[in-house]
C-alpha positions as CSV (number, residue, x, y, z in Angstrom):
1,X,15.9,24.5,39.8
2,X,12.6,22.9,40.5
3,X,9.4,22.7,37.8
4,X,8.0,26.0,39.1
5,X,10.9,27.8,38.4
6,X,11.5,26.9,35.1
7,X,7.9,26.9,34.3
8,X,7.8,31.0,35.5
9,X,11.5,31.5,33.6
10,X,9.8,29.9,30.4
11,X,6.3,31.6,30.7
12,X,8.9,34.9,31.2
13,X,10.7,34.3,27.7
14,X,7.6,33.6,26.0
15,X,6.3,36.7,27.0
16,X,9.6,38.5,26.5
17,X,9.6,37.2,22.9
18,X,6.2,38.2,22.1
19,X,6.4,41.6,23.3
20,X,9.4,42.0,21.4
21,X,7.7,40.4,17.8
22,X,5.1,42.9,18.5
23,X,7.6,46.1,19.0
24,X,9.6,45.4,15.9
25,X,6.2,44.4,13.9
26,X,4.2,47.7,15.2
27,X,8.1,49.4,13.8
28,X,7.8,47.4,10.6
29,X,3.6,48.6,10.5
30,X,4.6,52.0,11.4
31,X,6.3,52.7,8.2
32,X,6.0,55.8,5.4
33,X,4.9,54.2,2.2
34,X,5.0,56.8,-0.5
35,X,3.7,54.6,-4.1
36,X,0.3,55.0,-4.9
37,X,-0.4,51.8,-6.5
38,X,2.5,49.4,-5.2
39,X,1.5,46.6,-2.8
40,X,3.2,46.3,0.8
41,X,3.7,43.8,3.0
42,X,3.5,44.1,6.4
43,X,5.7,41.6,8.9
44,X,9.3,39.9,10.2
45,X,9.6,37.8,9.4
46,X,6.5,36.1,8.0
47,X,4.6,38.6,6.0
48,X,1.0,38.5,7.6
49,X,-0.7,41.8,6.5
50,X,-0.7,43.1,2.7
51,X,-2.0,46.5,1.5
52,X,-1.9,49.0,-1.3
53,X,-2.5,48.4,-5.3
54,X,-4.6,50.2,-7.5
55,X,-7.6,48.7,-6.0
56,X,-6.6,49.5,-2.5
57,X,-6.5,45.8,-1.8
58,X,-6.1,45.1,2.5
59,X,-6.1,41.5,3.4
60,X,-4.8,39.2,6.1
61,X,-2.3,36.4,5.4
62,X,-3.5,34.6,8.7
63,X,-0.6,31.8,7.7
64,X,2.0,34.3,8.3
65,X,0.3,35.9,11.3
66,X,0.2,32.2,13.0
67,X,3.8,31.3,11.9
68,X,5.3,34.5,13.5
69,X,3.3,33.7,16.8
70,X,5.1,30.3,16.6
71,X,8.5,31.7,15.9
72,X,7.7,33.8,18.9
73,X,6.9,31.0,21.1
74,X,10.0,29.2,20.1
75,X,12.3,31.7,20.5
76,X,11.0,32.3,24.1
77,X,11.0,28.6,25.3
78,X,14.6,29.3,23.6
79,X,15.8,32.4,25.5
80,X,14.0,30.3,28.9
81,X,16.3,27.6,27.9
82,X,19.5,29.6,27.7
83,X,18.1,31.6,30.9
84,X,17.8,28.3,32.8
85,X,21.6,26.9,31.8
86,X,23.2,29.8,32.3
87,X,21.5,30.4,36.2
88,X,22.2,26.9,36.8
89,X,25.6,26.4,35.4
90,X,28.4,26.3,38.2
91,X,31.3,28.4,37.9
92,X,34.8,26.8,38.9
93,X,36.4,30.7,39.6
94,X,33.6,31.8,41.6
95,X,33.1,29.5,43.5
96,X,37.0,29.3,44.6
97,X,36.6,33.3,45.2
98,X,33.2,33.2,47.3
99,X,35.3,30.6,49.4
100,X,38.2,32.5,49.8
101,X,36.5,35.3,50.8
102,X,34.5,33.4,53.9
């Protein structure tokens, strides 16, 4: 595969990973809370939003928002990386059958 190509397949993961951190943190956001003074915590799997209390305390952990968007990267360049192996890896079977078959 040449640098374009697995620049696009990686720019795809990321993107794929991101969407899904944000699908299953909206989920996690999303959520009945039914204590009136107990604090929640909002996030997977960094905690990056906390709410709630007897105060009614609402406050941004901004080092948990950054490490999810991290684990998000990583796990795209990740599932690029697996992508790219697995579209580029030769199989023996197949290739015996596809040359049958000519």
């Amino acid at each position: 595969m040449t640098t374009r190509q697995n620049t696009l397949l990686c720019t795809v993961g990321i993107l794929i990973s991101v969407c899904l951190f944000a699908i299953i943190n909206g989920l996690d956001f999303a959520r009945s809370h039914y204590l009136i003074d107990g604090i929640y915590r909002h996030g997977i799997p960094l905690t990056f939003y906390r709410h709630g209390g007897f105060q009614g305390e609402r406050t941004y952990i901004w080092i948990g928002l950054f490490g999810d968007l991290v684990i998000a990267i990583a796990a795209g360049i990740v599932l690029a990386n697996i992508w790219i192996a697995l579209s580029t890896r030769k199989f023996g079977a197949n290739e015996a059958k596809s040359k049958l078959l000519r």
